[in-house]
Backbone as a printed PyTorch tensor [residue, N CA C, xyz], in Angstrom:
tensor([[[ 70.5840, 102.5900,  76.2400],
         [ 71.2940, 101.5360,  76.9160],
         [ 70.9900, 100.1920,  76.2530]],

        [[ 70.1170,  99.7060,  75.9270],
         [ 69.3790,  98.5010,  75.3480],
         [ 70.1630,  98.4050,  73.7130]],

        [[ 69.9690,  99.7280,  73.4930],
         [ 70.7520,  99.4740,  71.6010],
         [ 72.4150,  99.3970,  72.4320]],

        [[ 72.8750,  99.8170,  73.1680],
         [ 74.4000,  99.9840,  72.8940],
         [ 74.5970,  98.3260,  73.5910]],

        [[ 74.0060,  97.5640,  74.1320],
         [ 73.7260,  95.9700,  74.4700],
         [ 73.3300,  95.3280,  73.9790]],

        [[ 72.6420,  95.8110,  72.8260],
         [ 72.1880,  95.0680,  71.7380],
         [ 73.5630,  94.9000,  71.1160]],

        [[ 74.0160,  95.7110,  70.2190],
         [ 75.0360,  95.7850,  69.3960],
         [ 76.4480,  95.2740,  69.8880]],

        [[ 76.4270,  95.1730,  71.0500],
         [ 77.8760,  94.1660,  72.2740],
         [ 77.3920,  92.9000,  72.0900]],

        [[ 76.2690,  92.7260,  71.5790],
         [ 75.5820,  91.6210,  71.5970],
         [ 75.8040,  90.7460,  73.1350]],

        [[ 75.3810,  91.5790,  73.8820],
         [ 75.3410,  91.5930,  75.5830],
         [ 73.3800,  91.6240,  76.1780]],

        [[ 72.5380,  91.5910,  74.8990],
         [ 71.0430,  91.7920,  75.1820],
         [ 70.6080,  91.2150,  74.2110]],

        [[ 69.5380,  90.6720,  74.3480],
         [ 68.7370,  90.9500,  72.6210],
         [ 67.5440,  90.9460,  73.1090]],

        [[ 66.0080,  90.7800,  72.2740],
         [ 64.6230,  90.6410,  72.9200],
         [ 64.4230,  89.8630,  73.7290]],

        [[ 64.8990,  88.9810,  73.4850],
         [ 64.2030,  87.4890,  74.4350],
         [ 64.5150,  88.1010,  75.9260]],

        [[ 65.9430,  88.5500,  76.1430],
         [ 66.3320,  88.4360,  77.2940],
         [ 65.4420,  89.7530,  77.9400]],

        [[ 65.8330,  90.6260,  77.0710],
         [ 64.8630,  92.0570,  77.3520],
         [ 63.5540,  91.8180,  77.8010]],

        [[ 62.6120,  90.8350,  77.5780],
         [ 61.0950,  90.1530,  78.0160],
         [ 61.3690,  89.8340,  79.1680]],

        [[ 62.3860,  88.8010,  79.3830],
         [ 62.5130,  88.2680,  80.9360],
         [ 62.9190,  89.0860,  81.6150]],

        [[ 63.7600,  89.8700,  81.3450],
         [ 64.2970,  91.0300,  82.3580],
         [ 62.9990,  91.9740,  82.9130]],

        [[ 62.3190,  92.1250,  82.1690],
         [ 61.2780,  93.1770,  81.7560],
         [ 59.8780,  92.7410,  83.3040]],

        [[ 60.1260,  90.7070,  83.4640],
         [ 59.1870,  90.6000,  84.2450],
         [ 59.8690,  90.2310,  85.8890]],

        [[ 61.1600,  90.6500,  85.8200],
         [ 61.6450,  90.8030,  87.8380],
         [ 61.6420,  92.3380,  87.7510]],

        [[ 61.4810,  92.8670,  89.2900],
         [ 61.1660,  93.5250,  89.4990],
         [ 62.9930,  94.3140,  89.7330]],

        [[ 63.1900,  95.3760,  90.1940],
         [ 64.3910,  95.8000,  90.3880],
         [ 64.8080,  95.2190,  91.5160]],

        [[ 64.8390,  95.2070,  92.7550],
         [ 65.2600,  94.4950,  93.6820],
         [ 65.5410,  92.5820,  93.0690]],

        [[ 64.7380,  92.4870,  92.3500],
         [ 65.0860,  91.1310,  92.4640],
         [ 66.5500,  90.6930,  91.1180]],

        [[ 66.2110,  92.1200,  90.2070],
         [ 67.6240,  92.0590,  89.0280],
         [ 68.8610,  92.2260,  90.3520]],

        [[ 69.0960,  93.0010,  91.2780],
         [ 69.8110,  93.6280,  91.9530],
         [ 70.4150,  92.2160,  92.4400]],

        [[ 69.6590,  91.3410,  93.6440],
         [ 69.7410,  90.2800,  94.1390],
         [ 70.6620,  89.5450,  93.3530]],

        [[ 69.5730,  89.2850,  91.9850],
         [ 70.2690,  87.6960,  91.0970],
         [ 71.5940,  88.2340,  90.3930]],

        [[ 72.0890,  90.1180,  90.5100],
         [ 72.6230,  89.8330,  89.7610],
         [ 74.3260,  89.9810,  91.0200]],

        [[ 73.9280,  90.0370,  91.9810],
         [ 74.7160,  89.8120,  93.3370],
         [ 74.9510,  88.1040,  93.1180]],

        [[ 74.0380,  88.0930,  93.5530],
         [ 73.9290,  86.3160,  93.1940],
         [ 74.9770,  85.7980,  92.3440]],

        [[ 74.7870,  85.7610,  91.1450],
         [ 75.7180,  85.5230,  90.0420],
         [ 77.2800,  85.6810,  89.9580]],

        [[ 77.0610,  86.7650,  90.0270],
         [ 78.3510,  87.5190,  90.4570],
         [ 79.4830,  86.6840,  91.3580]],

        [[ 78.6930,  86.4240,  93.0650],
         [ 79.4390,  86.0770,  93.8730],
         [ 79.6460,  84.3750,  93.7900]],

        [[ 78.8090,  83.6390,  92.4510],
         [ 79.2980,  82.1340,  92.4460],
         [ 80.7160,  82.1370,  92.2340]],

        [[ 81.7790,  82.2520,  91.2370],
         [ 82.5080,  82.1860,  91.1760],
         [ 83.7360,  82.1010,  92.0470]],

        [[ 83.5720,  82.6140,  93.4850],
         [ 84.5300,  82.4630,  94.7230],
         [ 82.9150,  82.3510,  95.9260]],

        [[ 82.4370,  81.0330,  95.5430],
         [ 81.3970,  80.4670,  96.6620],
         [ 80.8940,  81.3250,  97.3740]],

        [[ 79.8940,  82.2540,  96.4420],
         [ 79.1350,  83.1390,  97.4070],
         [ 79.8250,  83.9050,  98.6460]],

        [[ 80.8700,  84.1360,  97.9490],
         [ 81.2740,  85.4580,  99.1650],
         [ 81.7280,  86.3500,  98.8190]],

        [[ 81.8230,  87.3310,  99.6890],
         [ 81.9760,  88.8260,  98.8100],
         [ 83.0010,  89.6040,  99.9950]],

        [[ 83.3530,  88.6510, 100.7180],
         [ 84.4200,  89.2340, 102.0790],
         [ 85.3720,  90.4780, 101.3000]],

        [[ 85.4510,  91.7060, 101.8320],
         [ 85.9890,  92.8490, 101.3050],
         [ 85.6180,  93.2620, 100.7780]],

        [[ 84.5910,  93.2020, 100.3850],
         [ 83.7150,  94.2920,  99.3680],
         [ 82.5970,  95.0120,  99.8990]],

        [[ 83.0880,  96.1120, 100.1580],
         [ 81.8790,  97.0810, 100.8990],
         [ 80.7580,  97.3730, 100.0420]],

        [[ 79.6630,  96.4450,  99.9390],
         [ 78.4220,  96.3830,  98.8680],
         [ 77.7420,  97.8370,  99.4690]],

        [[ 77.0450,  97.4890, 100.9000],
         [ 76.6440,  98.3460, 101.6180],
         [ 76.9230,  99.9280, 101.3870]],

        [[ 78.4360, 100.0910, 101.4910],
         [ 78.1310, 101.6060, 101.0860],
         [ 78.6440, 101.7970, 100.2960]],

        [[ 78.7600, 100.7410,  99.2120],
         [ 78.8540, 101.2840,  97.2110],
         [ 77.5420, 101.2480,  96.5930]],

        [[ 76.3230, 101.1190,  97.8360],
         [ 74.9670, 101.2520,  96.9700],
         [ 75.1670, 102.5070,  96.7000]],

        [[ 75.1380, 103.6050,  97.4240],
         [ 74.6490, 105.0700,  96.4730],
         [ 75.3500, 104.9140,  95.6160]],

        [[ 76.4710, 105.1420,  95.5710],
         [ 77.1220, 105.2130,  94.0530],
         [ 77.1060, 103.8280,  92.3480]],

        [[ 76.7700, 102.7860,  93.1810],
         [ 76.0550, 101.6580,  92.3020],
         [ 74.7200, 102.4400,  91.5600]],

        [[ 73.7820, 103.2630,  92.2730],
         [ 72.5240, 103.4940,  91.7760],
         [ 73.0370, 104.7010,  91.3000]],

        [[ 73.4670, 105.9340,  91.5920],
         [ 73.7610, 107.1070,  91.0100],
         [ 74.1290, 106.0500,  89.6020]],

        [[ 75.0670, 105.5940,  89.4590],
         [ 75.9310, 105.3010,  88.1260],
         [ 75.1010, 104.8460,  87.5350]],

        [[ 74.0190, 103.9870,  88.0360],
         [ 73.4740, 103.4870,  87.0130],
         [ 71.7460, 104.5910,  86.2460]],

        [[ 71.4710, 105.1650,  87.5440],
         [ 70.0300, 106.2260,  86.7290],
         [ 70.7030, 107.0850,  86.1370]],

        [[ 72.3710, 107.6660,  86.4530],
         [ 73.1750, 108.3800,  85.2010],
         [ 73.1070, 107.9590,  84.0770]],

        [[ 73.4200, 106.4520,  83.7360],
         [ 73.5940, 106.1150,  82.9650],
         [ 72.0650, 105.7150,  81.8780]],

        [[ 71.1020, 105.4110,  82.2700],
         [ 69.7720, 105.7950,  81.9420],
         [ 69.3480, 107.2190,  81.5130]],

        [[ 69.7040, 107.9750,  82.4200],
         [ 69.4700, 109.7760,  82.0620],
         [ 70.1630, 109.8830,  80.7000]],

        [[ 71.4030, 109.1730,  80.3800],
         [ 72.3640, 109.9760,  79.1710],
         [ 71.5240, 108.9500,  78.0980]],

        [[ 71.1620, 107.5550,  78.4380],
         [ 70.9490, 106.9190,  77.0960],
         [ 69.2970, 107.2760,  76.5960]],

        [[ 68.7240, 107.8220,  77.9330],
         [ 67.1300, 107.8930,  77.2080],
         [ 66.9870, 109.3450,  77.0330]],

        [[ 67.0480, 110.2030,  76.8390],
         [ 67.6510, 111.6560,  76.5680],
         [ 67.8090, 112.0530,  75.4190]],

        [[ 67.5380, 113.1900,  74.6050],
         [ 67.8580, 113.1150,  73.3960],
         [ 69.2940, 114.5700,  73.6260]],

        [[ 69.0580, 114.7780,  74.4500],
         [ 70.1100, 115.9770,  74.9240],
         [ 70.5280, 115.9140,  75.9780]],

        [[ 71.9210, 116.8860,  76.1820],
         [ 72.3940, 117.0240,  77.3010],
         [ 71.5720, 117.8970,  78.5620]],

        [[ 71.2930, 118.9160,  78.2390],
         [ 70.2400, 119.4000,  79.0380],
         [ 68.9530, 119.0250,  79.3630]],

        [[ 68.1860, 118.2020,  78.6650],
         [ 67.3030, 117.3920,  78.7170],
         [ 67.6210, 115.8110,  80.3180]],

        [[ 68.8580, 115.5210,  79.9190],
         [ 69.3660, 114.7980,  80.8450],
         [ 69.8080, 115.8690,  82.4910]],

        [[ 70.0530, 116.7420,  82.4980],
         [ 70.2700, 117.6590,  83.5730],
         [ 68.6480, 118.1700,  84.4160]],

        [[ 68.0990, 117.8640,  83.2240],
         [ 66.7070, 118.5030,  83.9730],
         [ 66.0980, 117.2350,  84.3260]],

        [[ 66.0640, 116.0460,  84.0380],
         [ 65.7000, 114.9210,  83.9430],
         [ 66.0910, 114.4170,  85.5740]],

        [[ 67.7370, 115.0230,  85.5430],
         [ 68.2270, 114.2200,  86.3770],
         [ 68.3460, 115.3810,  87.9630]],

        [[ 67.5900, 116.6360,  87.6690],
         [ 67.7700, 117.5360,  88.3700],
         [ 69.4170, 118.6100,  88.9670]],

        [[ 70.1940, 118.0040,  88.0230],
         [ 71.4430, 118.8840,  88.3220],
         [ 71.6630, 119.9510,  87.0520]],

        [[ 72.4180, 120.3410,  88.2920],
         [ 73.0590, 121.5870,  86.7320],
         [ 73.9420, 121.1390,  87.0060]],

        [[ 74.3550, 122.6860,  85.6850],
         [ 75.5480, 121.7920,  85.0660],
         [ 76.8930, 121.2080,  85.3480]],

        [[ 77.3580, 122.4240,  86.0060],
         [ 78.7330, 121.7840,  86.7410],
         [ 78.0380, 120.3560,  87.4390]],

        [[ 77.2030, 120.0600,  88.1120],
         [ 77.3130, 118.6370,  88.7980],
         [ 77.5100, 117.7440,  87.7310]],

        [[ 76.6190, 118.0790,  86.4390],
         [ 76.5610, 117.1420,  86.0630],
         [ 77.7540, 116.7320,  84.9600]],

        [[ 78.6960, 117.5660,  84.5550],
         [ 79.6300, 117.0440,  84.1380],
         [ 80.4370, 116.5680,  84.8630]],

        [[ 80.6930, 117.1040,  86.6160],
         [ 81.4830, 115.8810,  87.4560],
         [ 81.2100, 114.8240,  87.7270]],

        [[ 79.6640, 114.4980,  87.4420],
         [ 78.9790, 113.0890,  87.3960],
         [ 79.3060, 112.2340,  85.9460]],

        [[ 79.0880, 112.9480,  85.1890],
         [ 80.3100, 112.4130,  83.4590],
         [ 81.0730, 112.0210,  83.4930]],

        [[ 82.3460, 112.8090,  83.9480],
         [ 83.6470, 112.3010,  84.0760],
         [ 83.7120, 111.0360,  85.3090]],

        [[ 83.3310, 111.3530,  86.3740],
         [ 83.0880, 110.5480,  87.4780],
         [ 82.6930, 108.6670,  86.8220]],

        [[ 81.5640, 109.3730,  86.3870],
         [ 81.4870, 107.8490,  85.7780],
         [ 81.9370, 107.3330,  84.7670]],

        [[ 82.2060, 107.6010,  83.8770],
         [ 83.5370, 107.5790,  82.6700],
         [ 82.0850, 107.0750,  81.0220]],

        [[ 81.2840, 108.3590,  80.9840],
         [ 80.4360, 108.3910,  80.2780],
         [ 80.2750, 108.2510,  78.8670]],

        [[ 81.7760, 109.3240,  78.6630],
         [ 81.9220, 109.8750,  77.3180],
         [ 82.8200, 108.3170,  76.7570]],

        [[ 83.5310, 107.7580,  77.5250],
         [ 84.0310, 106.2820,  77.1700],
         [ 82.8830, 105.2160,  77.1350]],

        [[ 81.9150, 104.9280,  77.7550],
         [ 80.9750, 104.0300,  77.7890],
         [ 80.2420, 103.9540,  76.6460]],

        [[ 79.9680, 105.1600,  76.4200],
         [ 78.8310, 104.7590,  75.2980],
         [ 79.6490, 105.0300,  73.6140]],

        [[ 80.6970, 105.2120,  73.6160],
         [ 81.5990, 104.8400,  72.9410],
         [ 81.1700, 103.5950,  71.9860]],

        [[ 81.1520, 103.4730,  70.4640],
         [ 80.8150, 102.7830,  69.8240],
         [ 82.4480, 102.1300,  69.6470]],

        [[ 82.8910, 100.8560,  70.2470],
         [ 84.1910, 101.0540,  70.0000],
         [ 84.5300, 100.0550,  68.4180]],

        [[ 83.4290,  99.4530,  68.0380],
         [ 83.2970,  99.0860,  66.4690],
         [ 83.5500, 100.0420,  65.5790]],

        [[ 82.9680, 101.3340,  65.6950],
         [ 82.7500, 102.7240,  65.2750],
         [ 84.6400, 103.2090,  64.8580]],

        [[ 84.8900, 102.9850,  66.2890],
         [ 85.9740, 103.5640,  66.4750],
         [ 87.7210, 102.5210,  65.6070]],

        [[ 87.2450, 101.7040,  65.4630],
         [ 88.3340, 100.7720,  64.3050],
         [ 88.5100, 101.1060,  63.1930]]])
């Protein structure tokens, strides 16, 4: 995850250090925070509440596939087999994400 943000040039070290010293709840917060300046801190219609499970599934998915050196390695990692875990693939649109789309020009 860190190299494919590196290379979007969406990360680099510096930021990776600071990130490195909030804790998860508090990335979660600031990055709510941020987010909702743009229309004055409000988020009216947006069911945050129960898009957490699927906010966190998507994102330790997305950790499982980038720190992994395999697919099965990521299934055992992440405790599913296999059928789940390719509906969790497609679900989250995996095989597009990590997509080098520089690669791909």
């Amino acid at each position: 995850m860190s190299n494919k943000l590196k290379k979007e040039r969406r990360s680099n070290d510096e930021f990776e250090i600071m990130l490195s010293s909030l804790t998860l709840e508090e990335v979660i917060a600031l990055k709510l925070e941020l987010s909702t300046k743009p229309v004055s801190n409000r988020m009216y219609g947006f069911p945050i509440w129960n898009s957490l499970h699927t906010i966190v599934q998507d994102a330790v998915f997305k950790y499982a596939f980038s720190a992994t050196r395999t697919q099965a390695e990521a299934m055992r990692f992440l405790g599913l087999k296999e059928q789940s875990f390719h509906i969790f693939r497609k679900k989250f649109g995996l095989d597009d994400y990590f997509v080098d789309k520089e690669e791909e020009k």
